[in-house]
N, C-alpha and C positions, 0 to 999 in steps of 0.2 A: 457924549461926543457924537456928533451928526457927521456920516460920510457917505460920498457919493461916489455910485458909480455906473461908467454907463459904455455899453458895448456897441458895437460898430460891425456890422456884416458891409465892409467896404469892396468885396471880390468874390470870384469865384473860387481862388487858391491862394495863398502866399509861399513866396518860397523861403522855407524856415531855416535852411541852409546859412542862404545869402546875408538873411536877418541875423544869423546868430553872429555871423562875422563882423559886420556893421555898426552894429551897437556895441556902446562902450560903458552904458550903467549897467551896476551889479547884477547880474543874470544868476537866479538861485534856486531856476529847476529847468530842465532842457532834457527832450524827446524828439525822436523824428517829426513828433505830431505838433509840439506845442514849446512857446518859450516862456517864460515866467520874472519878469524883472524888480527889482526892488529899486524908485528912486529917493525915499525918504522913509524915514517911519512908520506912515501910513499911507503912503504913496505907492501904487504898484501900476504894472504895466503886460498884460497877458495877447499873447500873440497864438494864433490860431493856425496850422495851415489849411483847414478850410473857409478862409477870407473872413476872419474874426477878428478884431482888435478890440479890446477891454482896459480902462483906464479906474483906477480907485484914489477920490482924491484927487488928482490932476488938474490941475488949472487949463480954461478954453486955452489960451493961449499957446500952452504946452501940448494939448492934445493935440491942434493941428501944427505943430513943429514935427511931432511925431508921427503922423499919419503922411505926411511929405515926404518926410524919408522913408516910408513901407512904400508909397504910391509903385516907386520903379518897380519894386519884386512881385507885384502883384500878376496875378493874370483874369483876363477879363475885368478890368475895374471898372467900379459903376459909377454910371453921371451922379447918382443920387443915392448916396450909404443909407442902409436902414438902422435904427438904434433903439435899445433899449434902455431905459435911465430905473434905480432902484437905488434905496436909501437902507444905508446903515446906522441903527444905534446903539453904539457900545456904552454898558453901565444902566442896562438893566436889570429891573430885580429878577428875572426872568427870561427865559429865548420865547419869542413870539412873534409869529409872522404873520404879517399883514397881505394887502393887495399888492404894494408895490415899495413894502416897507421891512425890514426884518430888525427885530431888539432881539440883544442880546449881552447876555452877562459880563462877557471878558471875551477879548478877542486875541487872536494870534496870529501868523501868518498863514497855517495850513486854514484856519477859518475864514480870513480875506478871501486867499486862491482859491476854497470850494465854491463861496457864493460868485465869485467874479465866474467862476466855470459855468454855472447855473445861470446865472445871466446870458453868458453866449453863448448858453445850450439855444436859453429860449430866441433870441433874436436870431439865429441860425437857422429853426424852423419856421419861424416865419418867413424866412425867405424860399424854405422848401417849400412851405405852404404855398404859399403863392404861386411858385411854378409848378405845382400841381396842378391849382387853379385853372390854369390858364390850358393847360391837355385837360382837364374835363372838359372846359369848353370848349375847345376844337373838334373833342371827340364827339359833345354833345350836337356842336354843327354838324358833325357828316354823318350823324346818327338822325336828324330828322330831315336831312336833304333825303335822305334813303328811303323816310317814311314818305316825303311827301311827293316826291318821283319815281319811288321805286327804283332808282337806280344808284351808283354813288357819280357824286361829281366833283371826281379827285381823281388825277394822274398818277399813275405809278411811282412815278418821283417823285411827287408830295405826300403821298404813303409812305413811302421809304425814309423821307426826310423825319415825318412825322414820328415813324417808329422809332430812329435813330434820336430827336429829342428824349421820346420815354427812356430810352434802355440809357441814354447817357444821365439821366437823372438820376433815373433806377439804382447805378452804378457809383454815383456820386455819395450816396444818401448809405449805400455800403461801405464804400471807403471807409466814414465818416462814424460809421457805428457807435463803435468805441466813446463817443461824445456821449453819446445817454448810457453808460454805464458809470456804476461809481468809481470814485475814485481809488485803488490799494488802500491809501492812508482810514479810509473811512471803516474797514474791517475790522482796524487794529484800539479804531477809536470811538469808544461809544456816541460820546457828544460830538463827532463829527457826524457818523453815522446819521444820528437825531436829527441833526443841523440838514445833513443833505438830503432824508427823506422829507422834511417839510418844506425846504425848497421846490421838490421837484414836483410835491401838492401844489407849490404855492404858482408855478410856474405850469401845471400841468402837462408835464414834459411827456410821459407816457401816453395820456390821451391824444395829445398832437402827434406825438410820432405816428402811433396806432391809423391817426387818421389819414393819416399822408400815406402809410403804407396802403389802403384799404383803398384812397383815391388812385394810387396807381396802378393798383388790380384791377379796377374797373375799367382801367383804360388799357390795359393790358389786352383785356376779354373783347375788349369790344375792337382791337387792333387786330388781332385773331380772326374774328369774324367780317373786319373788314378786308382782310387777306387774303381772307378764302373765296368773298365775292368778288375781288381784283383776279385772283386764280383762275376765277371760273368761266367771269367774263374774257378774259384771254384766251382762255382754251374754246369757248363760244366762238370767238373772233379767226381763230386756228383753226377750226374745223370748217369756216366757210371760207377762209383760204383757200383751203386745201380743196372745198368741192370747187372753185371759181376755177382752179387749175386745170383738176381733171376734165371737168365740161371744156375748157379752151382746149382741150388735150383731145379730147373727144373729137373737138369740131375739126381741130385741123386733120385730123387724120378722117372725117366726114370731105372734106374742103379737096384734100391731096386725091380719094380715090377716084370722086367728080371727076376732075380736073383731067387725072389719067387718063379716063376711059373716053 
């Protein structure tokens, strides 16, 4: 038996609250973090609240039925959802996992929900990815404007602005932790266990996170350093203030004694 499944980074957040109230098929695991639904036998349905939707099974048709009704709870929702698609086969001689493909011997439900997790582990860092991407490259703009001017060519409040992207990524990507750790049930269960370390080879969950961490240190470092030349050129700027002063301080009381005598 051939199943599919395939996840959706459609937002920034869902609110899992409002979702759990709303829905009305069978709901058979629920966490502040995550909902878990069952619409048929092998039918499932995994909601995320860091803007993940995961369907196994599901008919097009059904999926965007579905996604209609998340749309309202969402926050920041995107013009264009990212997705990840991966193939199940249950009623092999053997578990083996492919590129974008996993056999496997006999399946259950805590075996569905692991791999559906692992799926929108991975299409979750891709979206982190990418907006990492995108602060190297603004950092790497204002890191060779500096080389080739010697100076920076940013306003305070695009600094600011800019800082404030990182740390609210930064922050995001904390929340969200929890997403690349296993799951309880996998402790208890060898062949879950089994199941969810080769997923997370097969998806290379560890090495992407690793990387996204390591991308935002760098941008960390170099926001630091662009801090301290914003600081400095300020106080550069304050200190000829402040002689512009004294010299007109100077002169009028040059101007007044004239004037006296």
């Amino acid at each position: 038996m051939m199943l599919q499944v395939i996840s959706y980074q459609i937002a920034d957040s869902i609110d899992i609250k409002s979702i759990k109230l709303s829905f009305t098929i069978e709901l058979i695991h629920s966490d502040a973090d995550e909902l878990f639904y069952q619409s048929g036998p092998t039918q499932f349905v995994y909601v995320f609240k860091y803007g993940v939707v995961c369907f196994l099974n599901i008919e097009e048709k059904k999926i965007d039925e579905v996604l209609k009704l998340i749309f309202p709870y969402c926050k920041n929702l995107f013009s264009e959802k990212l997705s990840e698609e991966f193939q199940i086969e249950v009623g092999s001689k053997e578990n083996k996992f492919g590129y974008n493909k996993i056999e496997i011997t006999d399946a259950n439900v805590e075996i569905f929900r692991l791999i559906m997790l692992n799926v929108s582990q991975s299409v979750s860092l891709d979206y982190y990815s990418d907006l990492t991407n995108k602060l190297l490259a603004e950092t790497n703009y204002h890191t060779e404007v500096l080389e080739r001017k010697g100076r920076l060519d940013i306003s305070g409040r695009t600094l600011i602005k800019y800082i404030g992207r990182t740390l609210n990524l930064t922050n995001r990507i904390t929340e969200n932790l929890y997403i690349f750790d296993s799951p309880p049930e996998t402790w208890e269960d060898e062949n879950l266990n089994k199941i969810d370390i080769g997923l997370k080879r097969t998806f290379d969950l560890q090495e992407r996170y690793r990387n996204i961490r390591e991308g935002l240190g760098i941008v960390k470092d170099n926001q630091e350093l662009l801090k301290d030349i914003m600081q400095y050129r300020n106080s550069n700027l304050l200190e000829w203030v402040i002689i512009v002063l004294i010299f007109l301080e100077v002169m009028n009381l040059i101007f007044e004694k004239i004037f006296k005598s």
